[in-house]
C-alpha positions as CSV (number, residue, x, y, z in Angstrom):
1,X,-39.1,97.0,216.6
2,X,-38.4,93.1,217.4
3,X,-36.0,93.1,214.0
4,X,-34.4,96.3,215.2
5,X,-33.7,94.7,218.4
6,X,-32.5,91.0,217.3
7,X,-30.4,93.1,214.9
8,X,-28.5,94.6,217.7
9,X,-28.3,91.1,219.1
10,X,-27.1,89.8,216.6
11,X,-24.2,92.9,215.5
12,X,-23.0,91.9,219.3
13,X,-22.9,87.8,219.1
14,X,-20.7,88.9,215.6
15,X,-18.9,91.7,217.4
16,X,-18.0,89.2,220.5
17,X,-17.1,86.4,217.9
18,X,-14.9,89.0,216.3
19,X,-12.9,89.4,219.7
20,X,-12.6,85.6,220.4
21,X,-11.0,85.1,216.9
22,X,-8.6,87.6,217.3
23,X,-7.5,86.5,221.0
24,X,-6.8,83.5,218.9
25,X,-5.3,84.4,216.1
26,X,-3.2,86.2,219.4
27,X,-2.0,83.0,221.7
28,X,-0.8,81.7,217.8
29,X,3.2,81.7,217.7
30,X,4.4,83.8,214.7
31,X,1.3,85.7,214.5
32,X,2.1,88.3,211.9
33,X,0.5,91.4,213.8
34,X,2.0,91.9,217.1
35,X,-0.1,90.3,219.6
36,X,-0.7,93.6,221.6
37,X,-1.8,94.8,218.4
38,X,-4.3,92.0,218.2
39,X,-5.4,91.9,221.7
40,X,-6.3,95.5,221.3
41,X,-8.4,94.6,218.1
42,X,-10.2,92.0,220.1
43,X,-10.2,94.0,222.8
44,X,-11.7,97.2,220.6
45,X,-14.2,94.3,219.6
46,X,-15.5,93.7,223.0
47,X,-16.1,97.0,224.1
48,X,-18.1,97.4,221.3
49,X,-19.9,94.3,221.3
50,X,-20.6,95.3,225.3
51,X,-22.2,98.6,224.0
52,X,-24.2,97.1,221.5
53,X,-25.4,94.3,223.8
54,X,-26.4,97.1,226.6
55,X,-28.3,99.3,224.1
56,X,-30.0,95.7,222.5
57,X,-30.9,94.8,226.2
58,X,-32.2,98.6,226.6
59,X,-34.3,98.2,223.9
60,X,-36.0,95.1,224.9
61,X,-36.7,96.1,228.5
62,X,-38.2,99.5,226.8
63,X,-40.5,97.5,224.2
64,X,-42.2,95.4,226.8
């Protein structure tokens, strides 16, 4: 179960990583996807990285 968890921990840290290098890639001028497009992504990332990181944080409350 500790693997399970740190996996989740670790999906998030890449999933929040994600998002930072796309809001970025974003404040770059002549970024070749729009930059709403790209905050979206990062955006999309977040969220993601948010769930993950709640259900990671779930677990570990719930193995102790």
């Amino acid at each position: 179960m500790v693997g399970v968890i740190f996996g989740f921990f670790v999906i998030s840290l890449l999933l929040f990583l994600g998002a930072f290098n796309y809001l970025l890639l974003s404040k770059r001028a002549g970024a070749y996807p729009p930059k709403r497009i790209l905050i979206q992504k990062a955006m999309g990332f977040a969220a993601i990285g948010a769930g993950v990181l709640v259900v990671a944080i779930v677990l570990y409350i719930f193995s102790h």
